[in-house]
Each structure stands twice: as C-alpha cells, then as structure tokens.
DRENDO-1510 file (C-alpha; in Angstrom, 1 decimal, always signed):
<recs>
REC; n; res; u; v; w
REC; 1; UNK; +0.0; +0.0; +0.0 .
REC; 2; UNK; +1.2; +3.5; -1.2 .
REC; 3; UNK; +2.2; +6.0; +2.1 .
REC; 4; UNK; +1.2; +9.5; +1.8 .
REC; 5; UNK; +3.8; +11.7; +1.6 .
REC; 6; UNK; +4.0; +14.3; +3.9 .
REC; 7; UNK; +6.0; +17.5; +4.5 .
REC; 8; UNK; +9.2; +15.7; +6.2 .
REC; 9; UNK; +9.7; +13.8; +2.9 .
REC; 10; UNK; +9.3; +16.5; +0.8 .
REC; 11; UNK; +12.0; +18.0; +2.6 .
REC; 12; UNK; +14.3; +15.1; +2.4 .
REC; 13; UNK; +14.1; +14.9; -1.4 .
REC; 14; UNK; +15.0; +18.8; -1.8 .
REC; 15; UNK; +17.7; +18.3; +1.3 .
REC; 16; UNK; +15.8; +21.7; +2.6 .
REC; 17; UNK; +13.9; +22.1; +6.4 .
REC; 18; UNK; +11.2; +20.8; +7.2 .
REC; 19; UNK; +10.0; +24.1; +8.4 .
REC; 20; UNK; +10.9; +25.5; +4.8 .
REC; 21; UNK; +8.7; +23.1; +3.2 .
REC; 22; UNK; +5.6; +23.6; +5.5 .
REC; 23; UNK; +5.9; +28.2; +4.6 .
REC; 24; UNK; +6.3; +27.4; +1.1 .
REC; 25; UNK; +3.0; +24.9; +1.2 .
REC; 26; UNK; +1.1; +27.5; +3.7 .
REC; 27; UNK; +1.9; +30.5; +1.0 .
REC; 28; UNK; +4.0; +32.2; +4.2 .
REC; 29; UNK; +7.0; +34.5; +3.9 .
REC; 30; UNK; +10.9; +33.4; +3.8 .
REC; 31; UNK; +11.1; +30.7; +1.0 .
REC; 32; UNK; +12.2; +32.1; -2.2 .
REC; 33; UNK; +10.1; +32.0; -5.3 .
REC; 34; UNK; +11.6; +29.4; -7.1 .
REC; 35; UNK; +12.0; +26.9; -4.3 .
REC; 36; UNK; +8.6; +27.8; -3.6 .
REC; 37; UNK; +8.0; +26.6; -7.1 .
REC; 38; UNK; +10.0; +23.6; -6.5 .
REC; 39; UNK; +8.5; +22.4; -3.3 .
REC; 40; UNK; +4.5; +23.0; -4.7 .
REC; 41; UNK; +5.7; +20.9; -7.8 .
REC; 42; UNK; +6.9; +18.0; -6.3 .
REC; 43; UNK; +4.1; +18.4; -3.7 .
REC; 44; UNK; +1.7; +17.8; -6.7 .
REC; 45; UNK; +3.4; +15.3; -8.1 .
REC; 46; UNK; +3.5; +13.2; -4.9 .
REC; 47; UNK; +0.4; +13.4; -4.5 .
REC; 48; UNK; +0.6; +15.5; -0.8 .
REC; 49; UNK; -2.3; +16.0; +0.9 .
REC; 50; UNK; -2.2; +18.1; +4.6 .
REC; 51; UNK; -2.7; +15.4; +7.2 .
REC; 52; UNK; -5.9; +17.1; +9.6 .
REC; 53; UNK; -4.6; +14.7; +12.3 .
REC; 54; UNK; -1.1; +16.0; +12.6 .
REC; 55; UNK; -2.6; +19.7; +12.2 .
REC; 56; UNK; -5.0; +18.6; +15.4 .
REC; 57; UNK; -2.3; +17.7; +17.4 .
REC; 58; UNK; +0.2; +20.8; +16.4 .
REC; 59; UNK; -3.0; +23.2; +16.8 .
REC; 60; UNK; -5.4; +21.6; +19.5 .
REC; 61; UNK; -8.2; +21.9; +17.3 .
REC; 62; UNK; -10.3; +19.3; +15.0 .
REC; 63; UNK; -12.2; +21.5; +12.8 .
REC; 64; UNK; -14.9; +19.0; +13.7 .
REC; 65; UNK; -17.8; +19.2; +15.6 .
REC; 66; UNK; -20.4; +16.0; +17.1 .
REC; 67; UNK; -24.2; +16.2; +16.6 .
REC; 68; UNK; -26.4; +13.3; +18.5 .
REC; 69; UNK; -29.7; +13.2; +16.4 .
REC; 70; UNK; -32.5; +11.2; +18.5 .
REC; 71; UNK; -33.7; +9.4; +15.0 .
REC; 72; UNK; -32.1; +10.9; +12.1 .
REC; 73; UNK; -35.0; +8.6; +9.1 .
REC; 74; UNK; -37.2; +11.7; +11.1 .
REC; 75; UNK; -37.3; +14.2; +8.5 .
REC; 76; UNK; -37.7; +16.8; +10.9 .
REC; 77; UNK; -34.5; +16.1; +12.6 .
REC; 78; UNK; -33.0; +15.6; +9.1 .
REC; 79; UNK; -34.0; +18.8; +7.9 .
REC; 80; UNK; -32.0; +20.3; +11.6 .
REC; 81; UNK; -29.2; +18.9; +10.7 .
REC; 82; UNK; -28.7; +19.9; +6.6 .
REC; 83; UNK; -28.9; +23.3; +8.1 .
REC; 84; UNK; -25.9; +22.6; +10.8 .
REC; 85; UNK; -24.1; +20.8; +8.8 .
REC; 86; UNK; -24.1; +23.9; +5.8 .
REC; 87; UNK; -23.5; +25.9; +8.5 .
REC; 88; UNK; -20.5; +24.6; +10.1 .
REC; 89; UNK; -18.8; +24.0; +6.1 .
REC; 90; UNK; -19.2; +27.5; +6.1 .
REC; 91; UNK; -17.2; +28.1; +9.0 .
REC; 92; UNK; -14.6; +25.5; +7.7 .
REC; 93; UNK; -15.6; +22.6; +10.2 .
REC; 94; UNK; -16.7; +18.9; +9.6 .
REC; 95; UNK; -19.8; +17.4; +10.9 .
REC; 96; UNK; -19.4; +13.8; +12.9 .
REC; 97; UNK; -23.5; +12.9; +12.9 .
REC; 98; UNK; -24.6; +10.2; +15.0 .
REC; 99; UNK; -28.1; +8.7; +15.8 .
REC; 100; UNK; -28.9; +8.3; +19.4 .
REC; 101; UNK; -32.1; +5.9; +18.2 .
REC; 102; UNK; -34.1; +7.2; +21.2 .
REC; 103; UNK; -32.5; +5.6; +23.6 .
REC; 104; UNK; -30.3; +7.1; +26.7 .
REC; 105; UNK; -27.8; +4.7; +26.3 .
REC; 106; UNK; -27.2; +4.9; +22.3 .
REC; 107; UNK; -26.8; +8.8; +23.2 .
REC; 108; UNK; -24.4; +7.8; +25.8 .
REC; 109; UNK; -22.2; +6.0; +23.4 .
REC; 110; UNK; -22.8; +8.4; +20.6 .
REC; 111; UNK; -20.7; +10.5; +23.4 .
REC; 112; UNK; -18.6; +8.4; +24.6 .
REC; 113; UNK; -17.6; +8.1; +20.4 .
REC; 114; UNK; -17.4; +12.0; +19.9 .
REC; 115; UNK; -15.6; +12.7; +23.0 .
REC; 116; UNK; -12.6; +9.6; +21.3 .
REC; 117; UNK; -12.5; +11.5; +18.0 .
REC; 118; UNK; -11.7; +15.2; +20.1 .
REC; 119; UNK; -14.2; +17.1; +18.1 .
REC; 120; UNK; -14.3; +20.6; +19.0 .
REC; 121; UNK; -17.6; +20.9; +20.3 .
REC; 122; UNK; -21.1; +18.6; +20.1 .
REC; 123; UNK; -25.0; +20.0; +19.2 .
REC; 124; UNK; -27.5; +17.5; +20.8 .
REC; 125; UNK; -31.1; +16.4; +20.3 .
REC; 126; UNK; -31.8; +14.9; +23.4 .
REC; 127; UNK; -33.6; +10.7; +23.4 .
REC; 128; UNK; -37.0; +10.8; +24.6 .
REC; 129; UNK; -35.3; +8.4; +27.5 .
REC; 130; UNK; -32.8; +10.7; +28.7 .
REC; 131; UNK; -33.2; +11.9; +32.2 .
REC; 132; UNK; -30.2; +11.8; +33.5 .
REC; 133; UNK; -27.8; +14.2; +32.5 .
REC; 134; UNK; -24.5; +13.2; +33.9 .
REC; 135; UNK; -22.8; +12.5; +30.5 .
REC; 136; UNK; -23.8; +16.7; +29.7 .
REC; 137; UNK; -22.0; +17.3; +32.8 .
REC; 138; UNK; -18.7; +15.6; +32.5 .
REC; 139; UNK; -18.6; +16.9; +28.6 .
REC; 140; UNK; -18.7; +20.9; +30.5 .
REC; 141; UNK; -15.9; +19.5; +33.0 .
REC; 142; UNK; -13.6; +18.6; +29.9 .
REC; 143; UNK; -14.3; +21.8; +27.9 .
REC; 144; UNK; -16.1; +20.2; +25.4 .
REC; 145; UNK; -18.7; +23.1; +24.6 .
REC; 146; UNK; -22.5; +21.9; +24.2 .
REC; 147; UNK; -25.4; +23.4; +22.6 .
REC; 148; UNK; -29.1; +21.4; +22.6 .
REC; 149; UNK; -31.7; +21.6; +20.1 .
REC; 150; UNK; -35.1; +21.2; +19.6 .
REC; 151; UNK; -35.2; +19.1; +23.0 .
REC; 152; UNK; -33.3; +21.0; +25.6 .
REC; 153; UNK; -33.1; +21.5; +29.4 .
REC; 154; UNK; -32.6; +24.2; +31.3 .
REC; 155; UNK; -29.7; +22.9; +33.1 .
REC; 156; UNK; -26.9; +25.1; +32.3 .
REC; 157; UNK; -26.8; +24.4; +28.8 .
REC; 158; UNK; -27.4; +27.0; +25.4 .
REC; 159; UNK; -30.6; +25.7; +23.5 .
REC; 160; UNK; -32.3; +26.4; +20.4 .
REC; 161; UNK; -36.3; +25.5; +20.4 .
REC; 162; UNK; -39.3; +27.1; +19.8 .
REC; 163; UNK; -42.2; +28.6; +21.4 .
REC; 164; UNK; -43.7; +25.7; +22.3 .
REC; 165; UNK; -46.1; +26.5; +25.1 .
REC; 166; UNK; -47.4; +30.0; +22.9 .
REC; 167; UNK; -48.6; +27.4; +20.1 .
REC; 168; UNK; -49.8; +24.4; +21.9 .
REC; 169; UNK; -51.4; +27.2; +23.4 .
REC; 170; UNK; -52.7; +28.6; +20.5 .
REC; 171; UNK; -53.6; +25.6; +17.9 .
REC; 172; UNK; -56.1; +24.3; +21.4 .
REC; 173; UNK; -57.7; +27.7; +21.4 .
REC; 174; UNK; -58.0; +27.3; +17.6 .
REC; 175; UNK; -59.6; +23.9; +18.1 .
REC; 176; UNK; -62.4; +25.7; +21.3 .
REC; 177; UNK; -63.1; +28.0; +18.9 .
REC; 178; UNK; -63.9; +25.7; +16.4 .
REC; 179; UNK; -66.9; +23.8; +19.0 .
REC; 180; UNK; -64.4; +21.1; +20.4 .
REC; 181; UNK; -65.2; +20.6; +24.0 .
REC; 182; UNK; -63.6; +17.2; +24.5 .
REC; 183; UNK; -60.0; +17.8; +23.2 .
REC; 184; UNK; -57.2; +15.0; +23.9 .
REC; 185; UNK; -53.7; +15.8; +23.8 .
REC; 186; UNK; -51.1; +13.1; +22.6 .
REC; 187; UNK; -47.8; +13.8; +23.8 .
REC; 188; UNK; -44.0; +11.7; +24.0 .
REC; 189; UNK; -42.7; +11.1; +27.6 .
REC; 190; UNK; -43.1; +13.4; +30.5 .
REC; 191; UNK; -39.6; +13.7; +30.7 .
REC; 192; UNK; -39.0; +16.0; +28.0 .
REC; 193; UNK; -39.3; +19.3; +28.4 .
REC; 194; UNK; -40.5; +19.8; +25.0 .
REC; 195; UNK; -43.9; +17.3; +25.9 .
REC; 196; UNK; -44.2; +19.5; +29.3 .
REC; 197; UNK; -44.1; +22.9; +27.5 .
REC; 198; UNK; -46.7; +21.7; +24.9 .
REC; 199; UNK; -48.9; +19.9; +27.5 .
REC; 200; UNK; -48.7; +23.3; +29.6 .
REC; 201; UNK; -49.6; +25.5; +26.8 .
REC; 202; UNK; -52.7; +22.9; +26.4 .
REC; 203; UNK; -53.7; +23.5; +29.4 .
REC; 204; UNK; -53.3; +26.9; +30.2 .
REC; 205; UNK; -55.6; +27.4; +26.9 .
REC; 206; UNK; -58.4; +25.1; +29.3 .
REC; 207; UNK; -58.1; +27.2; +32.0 .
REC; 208; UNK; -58.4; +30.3; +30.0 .
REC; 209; UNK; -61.5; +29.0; +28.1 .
REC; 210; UNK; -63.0; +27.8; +31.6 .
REC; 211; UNK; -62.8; +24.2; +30.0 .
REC; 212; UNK; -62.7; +21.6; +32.8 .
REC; 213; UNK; -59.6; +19.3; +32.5 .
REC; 214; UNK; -60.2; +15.4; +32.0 .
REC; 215; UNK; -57.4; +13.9; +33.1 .
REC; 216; UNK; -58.3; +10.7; +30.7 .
REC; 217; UNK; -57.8; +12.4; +27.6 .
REC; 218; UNK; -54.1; +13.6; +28.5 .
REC; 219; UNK; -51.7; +10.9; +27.1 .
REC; 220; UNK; -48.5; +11.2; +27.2 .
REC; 221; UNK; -46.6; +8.1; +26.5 .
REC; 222; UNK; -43.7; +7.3; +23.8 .
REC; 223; UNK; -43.8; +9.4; +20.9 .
REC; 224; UNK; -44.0; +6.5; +18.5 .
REC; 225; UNK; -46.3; +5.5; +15.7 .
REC; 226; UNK; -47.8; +2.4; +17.6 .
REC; 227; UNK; -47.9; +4.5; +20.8 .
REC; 228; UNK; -49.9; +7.0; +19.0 .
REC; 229; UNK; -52.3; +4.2; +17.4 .
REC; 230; UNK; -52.5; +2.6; +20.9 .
REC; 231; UNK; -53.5; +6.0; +22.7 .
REC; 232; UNK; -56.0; +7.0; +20.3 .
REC; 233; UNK; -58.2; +3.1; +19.7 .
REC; 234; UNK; -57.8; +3.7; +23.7 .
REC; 235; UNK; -59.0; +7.1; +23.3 .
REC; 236; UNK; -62.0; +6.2; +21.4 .
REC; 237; UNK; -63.4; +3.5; +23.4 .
REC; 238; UNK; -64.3; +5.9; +25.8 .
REC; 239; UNK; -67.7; +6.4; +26.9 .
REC; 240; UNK; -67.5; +10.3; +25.8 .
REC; 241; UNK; -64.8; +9.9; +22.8 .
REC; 242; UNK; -62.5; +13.0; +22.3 .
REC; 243; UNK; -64.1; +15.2; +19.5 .
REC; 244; UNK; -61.0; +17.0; +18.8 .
REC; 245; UNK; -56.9; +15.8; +19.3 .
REC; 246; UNK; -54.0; +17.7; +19.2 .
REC; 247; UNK; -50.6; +15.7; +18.9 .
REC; 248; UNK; -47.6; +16.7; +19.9 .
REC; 249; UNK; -45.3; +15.2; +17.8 .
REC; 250; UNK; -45.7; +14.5; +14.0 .
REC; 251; UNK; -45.6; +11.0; +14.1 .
REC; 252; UNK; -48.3; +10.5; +16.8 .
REC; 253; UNK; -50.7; +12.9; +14.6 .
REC; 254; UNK; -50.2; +10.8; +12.0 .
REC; 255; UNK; -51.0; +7.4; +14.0 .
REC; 256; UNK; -53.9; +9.5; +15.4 .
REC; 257; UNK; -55.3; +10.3; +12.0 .
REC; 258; UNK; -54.7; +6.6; +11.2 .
REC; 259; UNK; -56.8; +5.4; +14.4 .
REC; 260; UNK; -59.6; +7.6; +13.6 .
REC; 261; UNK; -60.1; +6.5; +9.8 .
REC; 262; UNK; -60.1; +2.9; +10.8 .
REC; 263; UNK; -62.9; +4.0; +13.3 .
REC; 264; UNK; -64.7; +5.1; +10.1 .
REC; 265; UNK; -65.3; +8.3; +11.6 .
REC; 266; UNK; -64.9; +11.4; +9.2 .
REC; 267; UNK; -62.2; +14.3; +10.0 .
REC; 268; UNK; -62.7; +17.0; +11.3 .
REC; 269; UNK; -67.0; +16.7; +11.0 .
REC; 270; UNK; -66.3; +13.6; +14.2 .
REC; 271; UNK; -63.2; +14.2; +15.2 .
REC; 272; UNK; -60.6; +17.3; +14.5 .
REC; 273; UNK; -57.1; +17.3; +14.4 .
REC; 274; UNK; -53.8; +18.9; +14.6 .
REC; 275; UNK; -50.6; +18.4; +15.3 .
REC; 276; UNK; -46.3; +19.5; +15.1 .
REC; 277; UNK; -45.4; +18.4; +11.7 .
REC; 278; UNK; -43.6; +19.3; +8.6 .
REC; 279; UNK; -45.7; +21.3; +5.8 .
REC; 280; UNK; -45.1; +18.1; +3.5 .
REC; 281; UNK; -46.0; +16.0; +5.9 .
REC; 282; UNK; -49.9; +17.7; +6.4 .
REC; 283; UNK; -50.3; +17.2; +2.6 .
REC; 284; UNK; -50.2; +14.1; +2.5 .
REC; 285; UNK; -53.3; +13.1; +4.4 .
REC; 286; UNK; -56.5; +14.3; +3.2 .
REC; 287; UNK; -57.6; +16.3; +4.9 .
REC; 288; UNK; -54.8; +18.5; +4.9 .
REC; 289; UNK; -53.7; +18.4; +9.0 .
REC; 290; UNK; -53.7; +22.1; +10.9 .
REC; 291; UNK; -50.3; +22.1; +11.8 .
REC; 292; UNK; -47.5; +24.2; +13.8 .
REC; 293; UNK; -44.9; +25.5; +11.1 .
REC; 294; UNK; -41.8; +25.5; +12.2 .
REC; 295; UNK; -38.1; +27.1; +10.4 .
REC; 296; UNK; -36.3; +23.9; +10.7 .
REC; 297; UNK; -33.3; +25.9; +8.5 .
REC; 298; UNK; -33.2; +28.7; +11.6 .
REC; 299; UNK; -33.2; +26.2; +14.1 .
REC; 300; UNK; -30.3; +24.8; +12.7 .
REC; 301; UNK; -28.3; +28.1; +12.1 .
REC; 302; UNK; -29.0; +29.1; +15.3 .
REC; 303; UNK; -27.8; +26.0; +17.1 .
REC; 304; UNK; -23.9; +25.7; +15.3 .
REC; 305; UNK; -23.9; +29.8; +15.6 .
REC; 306; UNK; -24.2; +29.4; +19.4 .
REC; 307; UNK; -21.3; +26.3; +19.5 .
REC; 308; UNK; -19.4; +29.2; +17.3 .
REC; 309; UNK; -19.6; +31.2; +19.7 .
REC; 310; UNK; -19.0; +28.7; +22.7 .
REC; 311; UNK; -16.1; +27.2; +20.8 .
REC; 312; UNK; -14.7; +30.5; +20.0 .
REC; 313; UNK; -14.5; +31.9; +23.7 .
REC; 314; UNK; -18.0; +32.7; +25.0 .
REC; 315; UNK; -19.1; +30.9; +27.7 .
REC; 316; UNK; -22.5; +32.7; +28.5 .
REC; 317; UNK; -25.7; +30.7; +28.6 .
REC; 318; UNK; -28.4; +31.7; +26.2 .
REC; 319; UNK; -31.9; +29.9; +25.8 .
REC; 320; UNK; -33.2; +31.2; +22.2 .
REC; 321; UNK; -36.3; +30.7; +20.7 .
REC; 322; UNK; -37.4; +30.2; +17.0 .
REC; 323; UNK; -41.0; +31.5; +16.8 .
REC; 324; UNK; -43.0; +28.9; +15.1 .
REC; 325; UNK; -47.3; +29.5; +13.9 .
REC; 326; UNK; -50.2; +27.8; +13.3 .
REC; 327; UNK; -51.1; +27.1; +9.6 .
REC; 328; UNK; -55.0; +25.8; +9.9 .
REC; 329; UNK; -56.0; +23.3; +7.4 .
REC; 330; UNK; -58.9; +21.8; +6.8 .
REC; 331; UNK; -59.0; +18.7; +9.4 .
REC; 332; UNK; -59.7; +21.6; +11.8 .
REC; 333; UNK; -62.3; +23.0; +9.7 .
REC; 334; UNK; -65.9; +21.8; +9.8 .
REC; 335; UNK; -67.9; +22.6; +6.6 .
REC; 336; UNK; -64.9; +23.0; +4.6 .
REC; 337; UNK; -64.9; +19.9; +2.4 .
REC; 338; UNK; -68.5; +20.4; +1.6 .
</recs>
C-alpha cells in the first residue's frame, strides 16, 4: 500500500527544512520564489495531501464538531441537521452525525464516540429516555462546549427550540373555537421538556376558556407510531370519545389520524385534528392536518452559531427561541370539504 507523503519527505528529497517546506505549502514569507515553485511541484506530483490529524495535534483543534440526532429517518431532525451541517462547512468545520435511536444509552455511546475523536464541540437532540444528564455534565468539566436543540433543558446548557407553550397554546384555542369541548392531547414522555411545555400550553388554553380538565384524555406516552395508534383506539373507546386531538409530535398525529379513519369516523366533522409536523407531511393526508410550522433551517443556524460562539471563547448561557405559527387546514375546519 502506497504511504502518503508528507512535509518531512518533501523536505528530504529537496535536502531543505522541514519548516521550509511547510511556509512554502502554507503561501508564508521566507522561501524564495523558485523553491517555492520547486517544493509545490513536487508536492503535486507526490500526491501531498495536509494530514488534519497532525494539524489537530500541532493546533489543539479538529475542525470538527459532534451532533447526536435522537432518530435521524425523522425528517424533521434531518432537515435540523442539513442546516448545521451547511452551517458549520461554512465556517470551515466537519460534521461527525450520530443517531442516538431514542435511547439514553445509544446517546451515551454516541458521546462516549465523539468525545474519542476530540471534536471541537457537540450540538445534541436529546432521546425521549434521557433523564439523567450526567454525560452533559462531564462533557462541560472537559471543555467540550454543548449546545441542545429542539429538546433542551434548562440545566446550564445553550438551547435552540421554539415557542412551544405560545402554540400548543394557541392551535387548542383554535380547536375551542372551532366547537371542540372534548380535546385530547397526545404527547411523547413526561420527561421531556419539550412534551411538558406543549402539555402546559394545552392546558393553560383550558383554564383560559373555563374548559374543565379530564385527566383521561391527557396521554402522554412514547412518541412512536404504535404509541400513538395505541392511545387513540384507547382514546375512542371511551364512553365520551375526544371530539378533537392535538398531537404533539408529527408521528403521533399521523397514527392519530390513522386510528380515527379505521374507526370510520370522518375528520374533522367527528373528530378534529392537529398536530407538530412538517408542511409536506400535512399534505399528504386528506384532509390537509392544521399544523404548527416550524423554520427547521433557523433552528439549525442558530444551534452551530451558538457552539461558534462557545467554541470560540464565550461561555455565556443563552436559551433562544425560533418562533413557530399555526397554519390551519382543513382537518380543523368543519364545513370546509363540503
């Protein structure tokens, strides 16, 4: 197998410095024009290429940064992610992406495997399992600088997310308005924040509305396809069915909407719906689902522009906030597929 050359060989064949070699390759002063010549020649010829290792040593720095995804086949986590990663080429570094796969202890060794390869700095989506945040903890004790998205705690940590309890808030008061008395909210476990902001913003709309809480239609469970069917076949074998749901997470409104069609009852005339999805995702069901919109591309700016920042010297603490709305579609609408 062929070695790559590097700068010490280089050196030996023109019997110059080492040092010489690496300011004529760098474009620096002190190496005159046609050993500069020479040396770039024989570089190309050779086939050099810098070594990024070597560099990491001599500088202390990667150029690479680690993002955890919780399930990166989840578009909406996907779409987080294309933004970081253009972001960080931008700024000259290299994305490392790993998939957590929900669980606390793939996240852990997605860590454990960032924190071996000495990248620069890590943006994490938390696993719906993750209530312990030790591993966060030991990664701010080595200097490893760590920014959360999308799921976030308010542990000490810079986030990105967005206004989650302002449109849970809003989309149930869109869903009063609209006659529903008996709403059900679907939500992922209790121990994310993001499930507890949404749930609050639910409720708070109740109060304000002077809606009496039923404590049966608040599920909050696994955010998982089959979780969401379960919840909802669950949810409709009540004596007094929901007549409206609002999910918090795109792939239990999709299971919801699922559930209810097998039921053979009609959206939103029987049952309405809405939910936190992608744009692309509401058009696919028919009815069109009223959904939260949220600017996926800002989220991700905003989450490598604050490990910039981290990674460049600033160890403040900010909390920022992406303002998402409610688009209303029709599985909200009574009347409007007559």
């Amino acid at each position: 197998m062929k070695k790559n050359i590097s700068q010490r060989d280089i050196a030996r064949m023109l019997n110059v410095n080492v040092s010489t070699v690496s300011r004529a390759l760098k474009g620096l002063p002190g190496v005159s024009p046609e050993l500069r010549q020479e040396i770039a020649q024989l570089a190309e010829k050779q086939g050099y290429r810098p070594n990024p290792f070597a560099m990491s040593l001599r500088y202390n720095t990667t150029r690479t940064i680690g993002v955890v995804v919780p399930d990166l086949s989840f578009s909406h986590f996907s779409h987080i992610v294309k933004s970081i990663e253009a972001e960080a080429r931008k700024a000259g570094y290299m994305c490392i992406i790993t998939d957590s796969g929900e669980s606390y202890e793939g996240e852990l060794a997605c860590v454990e495997l960032l924190e071996n390869l000495h990248v620069d700095g890590i943006v994490m989506g938390l696993s719906q399992e993750t209530d312990d945040f030790t591993h966060l903890e030991r990664l701010k004790q080595i200097n490893i600088p760590v920014v959360l998205f999308d799921r976030t705690v308010e542990l000490g940590f810079s986030s990105v997310g967005i206004n989650d309890v302002a449109t849970a808030c809003q989309m149930t008061l869109h869903l009063i308005d609209g006659g529903a008395r008996r709403i059900a909210f679907l939500g992922g476990s209790n121990q994310m924040k993001q499930t507890t902001d949404r749930k609050h913003g639910y409720l708070e709309a109740l109060r304000e509305r002077g809606i009496p809480i039923r404590r049966e239609l608040v599920r909050c469970n696994h955010a998982s396809f089959n979780s969401g069917l379960t919840e909802t076949f669950d949810l409709l074998k009540q004596p007094e069915p929901p007549d409206a749901i609002l999910a918090a997470h795109g792939l239990l409104a999709g299971s919801a909407f699922q559930a209810i069609i097998s039921h053979g009852l009609r959206i939103p005339e029987d049952i309405a719906i809405c939910g936190f999805m992608s744009d692309w995702v509401s058009d696919m069901f028919h009815p069109r689902v009223t959904f939260v919109k949220q600017n996926l591309k800002e989220i991700g700016r905003k989450t490598f522009k604050l490990l910039l920042d981290q990674m460049t010297g600033d160890d403040s603490i900010r909390h920022l906030i992406v303002n998402a709305h409610l688009e209303i579609r029709e599985s909200t609408q009574k009347g409007s597929l007559s």
